[in-house]
C-alpha positions as protocol buffer text, in pm:
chain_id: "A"
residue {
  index: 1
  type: UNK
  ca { x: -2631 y: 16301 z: -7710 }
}
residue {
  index: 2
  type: UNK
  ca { x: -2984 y: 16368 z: -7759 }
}
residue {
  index: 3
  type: UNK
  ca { x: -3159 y: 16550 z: -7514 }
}
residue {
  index: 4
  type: UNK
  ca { x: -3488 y: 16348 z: -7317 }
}
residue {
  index: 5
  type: UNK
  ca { x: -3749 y: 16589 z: -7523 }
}
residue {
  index: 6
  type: UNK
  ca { x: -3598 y: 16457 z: -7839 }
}
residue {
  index: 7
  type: UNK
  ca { x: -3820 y: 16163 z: -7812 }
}
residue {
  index: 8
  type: UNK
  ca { x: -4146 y: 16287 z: -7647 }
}
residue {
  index: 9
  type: UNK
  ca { x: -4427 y: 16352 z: -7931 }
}
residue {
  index: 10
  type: UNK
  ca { x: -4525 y: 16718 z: -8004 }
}
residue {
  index: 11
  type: UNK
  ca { x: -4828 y: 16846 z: -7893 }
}
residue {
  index: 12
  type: UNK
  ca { x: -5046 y: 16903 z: -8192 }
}
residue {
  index: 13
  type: UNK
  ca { x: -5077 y: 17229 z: -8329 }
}
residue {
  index: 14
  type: UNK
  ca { x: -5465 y: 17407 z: -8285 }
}
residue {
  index: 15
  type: UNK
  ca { x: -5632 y: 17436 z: -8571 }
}
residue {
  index: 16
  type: UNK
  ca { x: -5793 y: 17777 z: -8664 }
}
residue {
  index: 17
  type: UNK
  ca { x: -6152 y: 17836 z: -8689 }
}
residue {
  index: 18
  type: UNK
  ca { x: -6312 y: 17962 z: -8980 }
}
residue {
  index: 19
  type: UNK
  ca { x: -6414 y: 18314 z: -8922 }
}
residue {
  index: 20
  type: UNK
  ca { x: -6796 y: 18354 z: -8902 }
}
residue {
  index: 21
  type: UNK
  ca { x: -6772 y: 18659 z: -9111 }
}
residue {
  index: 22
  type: UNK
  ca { x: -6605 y: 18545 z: -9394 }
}
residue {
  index: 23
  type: UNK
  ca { x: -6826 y: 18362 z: -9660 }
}
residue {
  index: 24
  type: UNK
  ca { x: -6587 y: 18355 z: -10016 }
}
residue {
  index: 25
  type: UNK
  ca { x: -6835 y: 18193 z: -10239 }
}
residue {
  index: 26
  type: UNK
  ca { x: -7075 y: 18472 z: -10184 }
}
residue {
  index: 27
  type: UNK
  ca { x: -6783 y: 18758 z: -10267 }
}
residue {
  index: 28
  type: UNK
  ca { x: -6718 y: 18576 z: -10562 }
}
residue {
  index: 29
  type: UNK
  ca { x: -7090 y: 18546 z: -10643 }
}
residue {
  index: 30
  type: UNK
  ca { x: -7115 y: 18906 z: -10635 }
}
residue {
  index: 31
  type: UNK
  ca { x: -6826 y: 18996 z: -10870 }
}
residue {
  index: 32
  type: UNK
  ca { x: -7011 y: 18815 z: -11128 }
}
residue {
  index: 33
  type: UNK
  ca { x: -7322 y: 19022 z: -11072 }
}
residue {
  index: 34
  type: UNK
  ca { x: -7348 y: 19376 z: -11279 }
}
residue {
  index: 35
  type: UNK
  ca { x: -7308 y: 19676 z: -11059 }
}
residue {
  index: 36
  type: UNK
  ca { x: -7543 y: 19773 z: -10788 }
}
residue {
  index: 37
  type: UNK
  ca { x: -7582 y: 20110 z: -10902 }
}
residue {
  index: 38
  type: UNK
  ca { x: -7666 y: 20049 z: -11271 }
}
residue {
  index: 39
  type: UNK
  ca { x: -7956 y: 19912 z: -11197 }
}
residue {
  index: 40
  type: UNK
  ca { x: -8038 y: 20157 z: -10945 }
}
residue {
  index: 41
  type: UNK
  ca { x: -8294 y: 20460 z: -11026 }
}
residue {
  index: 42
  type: UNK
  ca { x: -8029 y: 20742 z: -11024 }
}
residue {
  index: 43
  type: UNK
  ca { x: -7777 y: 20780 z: -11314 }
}
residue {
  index: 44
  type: UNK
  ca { x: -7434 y: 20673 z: -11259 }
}
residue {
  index: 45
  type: UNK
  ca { x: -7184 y: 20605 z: -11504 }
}
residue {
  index: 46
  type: UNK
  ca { x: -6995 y: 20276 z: -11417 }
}
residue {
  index: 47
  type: UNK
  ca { x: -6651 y: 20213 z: -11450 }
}
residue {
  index: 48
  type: UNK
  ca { x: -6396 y: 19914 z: -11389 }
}
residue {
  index: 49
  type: UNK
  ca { x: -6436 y: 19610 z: -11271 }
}
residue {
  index: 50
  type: UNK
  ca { x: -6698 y: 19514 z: -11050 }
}
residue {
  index: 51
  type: UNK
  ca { x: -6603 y: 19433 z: -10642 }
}
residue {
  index: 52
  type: UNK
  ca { x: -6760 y: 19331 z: -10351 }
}
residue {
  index: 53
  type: UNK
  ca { x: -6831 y: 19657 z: -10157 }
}
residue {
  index: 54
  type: UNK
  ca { x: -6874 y: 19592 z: -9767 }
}
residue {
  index: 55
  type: UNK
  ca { x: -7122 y: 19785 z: -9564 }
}
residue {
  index: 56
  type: UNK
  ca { x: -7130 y: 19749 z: -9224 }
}
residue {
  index: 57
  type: UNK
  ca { x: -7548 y: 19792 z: -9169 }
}
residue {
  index: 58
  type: UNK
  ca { x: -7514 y: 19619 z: -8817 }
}
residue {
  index: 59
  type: UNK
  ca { x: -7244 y: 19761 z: -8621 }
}
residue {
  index: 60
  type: UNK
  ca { x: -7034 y: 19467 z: -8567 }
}
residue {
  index: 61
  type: UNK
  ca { x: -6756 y: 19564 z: -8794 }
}
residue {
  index: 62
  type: UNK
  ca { x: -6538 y: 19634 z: -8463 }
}
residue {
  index: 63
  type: UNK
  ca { x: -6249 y: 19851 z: -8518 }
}
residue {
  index: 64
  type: UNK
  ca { x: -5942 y: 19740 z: -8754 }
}
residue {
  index: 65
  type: UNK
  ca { x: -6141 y: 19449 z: -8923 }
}
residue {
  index: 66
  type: UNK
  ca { x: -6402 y: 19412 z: -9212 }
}
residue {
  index: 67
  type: UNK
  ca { x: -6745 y: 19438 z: -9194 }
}
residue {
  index: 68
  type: UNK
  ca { x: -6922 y: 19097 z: -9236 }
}
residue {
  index: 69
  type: UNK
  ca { x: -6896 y: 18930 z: -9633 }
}
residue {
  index: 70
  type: UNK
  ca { x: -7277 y: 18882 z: -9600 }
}
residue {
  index: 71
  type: UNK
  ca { x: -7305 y: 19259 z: -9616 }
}
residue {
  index: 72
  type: UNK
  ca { x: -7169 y: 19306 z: -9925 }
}
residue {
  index: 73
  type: UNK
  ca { x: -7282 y: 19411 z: -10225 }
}
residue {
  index: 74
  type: UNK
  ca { x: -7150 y: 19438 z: -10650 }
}
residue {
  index: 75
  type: UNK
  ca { x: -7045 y: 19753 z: -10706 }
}
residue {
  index: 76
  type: UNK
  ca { x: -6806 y: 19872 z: -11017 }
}
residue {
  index: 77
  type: UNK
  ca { x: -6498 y: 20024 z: -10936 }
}
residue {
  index: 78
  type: UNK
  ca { x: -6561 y: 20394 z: -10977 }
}
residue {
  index: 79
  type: UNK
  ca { x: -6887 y: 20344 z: -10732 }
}
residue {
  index: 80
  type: UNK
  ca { x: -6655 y: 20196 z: -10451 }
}
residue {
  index: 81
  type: UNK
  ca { x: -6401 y: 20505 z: -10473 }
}
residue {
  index: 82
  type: UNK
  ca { x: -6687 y: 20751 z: -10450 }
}
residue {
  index: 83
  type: UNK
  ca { x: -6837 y: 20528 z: -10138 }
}
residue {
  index: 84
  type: UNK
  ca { x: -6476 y: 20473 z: -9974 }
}
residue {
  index: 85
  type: UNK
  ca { x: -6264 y: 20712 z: -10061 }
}
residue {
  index: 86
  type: UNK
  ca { x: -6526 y: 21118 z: -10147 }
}
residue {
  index: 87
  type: UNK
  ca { x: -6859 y: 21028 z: -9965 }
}
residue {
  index: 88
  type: UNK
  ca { x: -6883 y: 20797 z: -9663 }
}
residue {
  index: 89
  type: UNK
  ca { x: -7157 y: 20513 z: -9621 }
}
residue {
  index: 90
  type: UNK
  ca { x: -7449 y: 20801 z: -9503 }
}
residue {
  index: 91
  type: UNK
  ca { x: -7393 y: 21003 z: -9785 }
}
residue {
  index: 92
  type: UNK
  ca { x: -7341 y: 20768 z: -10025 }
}
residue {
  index: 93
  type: UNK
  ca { x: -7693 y: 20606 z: -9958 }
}
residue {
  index: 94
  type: UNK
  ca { x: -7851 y: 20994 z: -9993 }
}
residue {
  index: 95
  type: UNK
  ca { x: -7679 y: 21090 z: -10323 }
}
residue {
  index: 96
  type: UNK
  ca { x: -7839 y: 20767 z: -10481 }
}
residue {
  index: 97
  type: UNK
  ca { x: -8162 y: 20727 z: -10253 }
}
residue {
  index: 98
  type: UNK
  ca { x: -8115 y: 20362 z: -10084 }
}
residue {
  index: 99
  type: UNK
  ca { x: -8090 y: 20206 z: -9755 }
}
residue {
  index: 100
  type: UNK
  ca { x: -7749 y: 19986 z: -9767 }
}
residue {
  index: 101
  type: UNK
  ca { x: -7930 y: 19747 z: -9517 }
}
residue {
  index: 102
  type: UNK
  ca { x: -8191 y: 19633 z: -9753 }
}
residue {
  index: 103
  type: UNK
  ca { x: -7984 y: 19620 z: -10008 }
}
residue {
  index: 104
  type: UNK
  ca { x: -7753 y: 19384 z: -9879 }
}
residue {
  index: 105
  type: UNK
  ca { x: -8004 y: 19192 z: -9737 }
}
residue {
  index: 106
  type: UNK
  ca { x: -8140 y: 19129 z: -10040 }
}
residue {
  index: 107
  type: UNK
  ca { x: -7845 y: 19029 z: -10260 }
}
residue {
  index: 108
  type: UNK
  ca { x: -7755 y: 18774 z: -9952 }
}
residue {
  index: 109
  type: UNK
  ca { x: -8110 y: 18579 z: -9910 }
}
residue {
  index: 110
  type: UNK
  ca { x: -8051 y: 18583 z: -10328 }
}
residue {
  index: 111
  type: UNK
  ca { x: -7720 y: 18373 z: -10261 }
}
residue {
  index: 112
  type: UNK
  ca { x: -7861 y: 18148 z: -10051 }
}
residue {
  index: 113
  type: UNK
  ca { x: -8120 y: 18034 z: -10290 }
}
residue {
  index: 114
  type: UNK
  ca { x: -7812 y: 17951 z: -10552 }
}
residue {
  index: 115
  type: UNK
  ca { x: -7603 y: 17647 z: -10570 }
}
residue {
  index: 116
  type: UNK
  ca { x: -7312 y: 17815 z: -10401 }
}
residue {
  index: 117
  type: UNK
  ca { x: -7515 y: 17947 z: -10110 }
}
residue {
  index: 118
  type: UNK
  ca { x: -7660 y: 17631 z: -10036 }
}
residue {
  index: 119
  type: UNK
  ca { x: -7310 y: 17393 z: -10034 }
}
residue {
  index: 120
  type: UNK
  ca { x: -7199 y: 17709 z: -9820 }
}
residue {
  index: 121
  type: UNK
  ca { x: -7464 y: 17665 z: -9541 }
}
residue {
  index: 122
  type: UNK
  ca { x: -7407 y: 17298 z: -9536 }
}
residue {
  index: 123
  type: UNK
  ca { x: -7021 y: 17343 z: -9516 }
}
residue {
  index: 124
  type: UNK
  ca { x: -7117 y: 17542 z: -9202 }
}
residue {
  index: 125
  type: UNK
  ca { x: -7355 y: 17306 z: -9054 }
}
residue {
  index: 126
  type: UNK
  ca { x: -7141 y: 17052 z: -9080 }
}
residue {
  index: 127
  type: UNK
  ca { x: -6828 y: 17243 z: -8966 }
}
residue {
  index: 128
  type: UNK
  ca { x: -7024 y: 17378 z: -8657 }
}
């Protein structure tokens, strides 16, 4: 017949916890912002679809994983292939004359002061 553990009740799966680092209202916040660098002082010619560039300002990307979603900012899609993919985060900031850590400081404390960014902080609150 039916073995003994047939009848005993399962243990109860964990559940996961959110990731500290991951805050999706604020990406998609961004991608409804215009592109960082079009309203920046040097000329760039934007192209595609804006995206939620991470910079990691901090250090606490770790290796394999993203940088935080709070240190993002909009970018269009030809400005994230020439920060990714041809210049790198250092020169990146020196061909268009910013510091990536004020900058995404800046588009953050903005979210928080929206609707989004303050049913996100209570959602953490409460979840903490």
């Amino acid at each position: 017949m039916l073995a003994r553990s047939a009848f005993q009740p399962r243990k109860r799966e964990r559940t996961k916890q959110p990731d500290p680092k991951r805050c999706p209202p604020y990406l998609k916040w961004l991608r409804r912002l215009p592109c960082f660098l079009s309203h920046h002082d040097r000329p760039h010619q934007c192209e595609g679809i804006v995206q939620a560039c991470h910079f990691d300002p901090w250090g606490d990307k770790g290796m394999g994983t993203k940088a935080s979603d709070m240190a993002a900012m909009p970018m269009c899609g030809a400005g994230h292939i020439e920060q990714t993919d041809i210049l790198g985060w250092p020169e990146f900031q020196r061909k268009y004359e910013f510091d990536g850590r004020d900058v995404v400081t800046a588009y953050w404390t903005e979210f928080l002061k929206t609707r989004e960014g303050r049913l996100w902080q209570q959602k953490v609150a409460n979840d903490g």
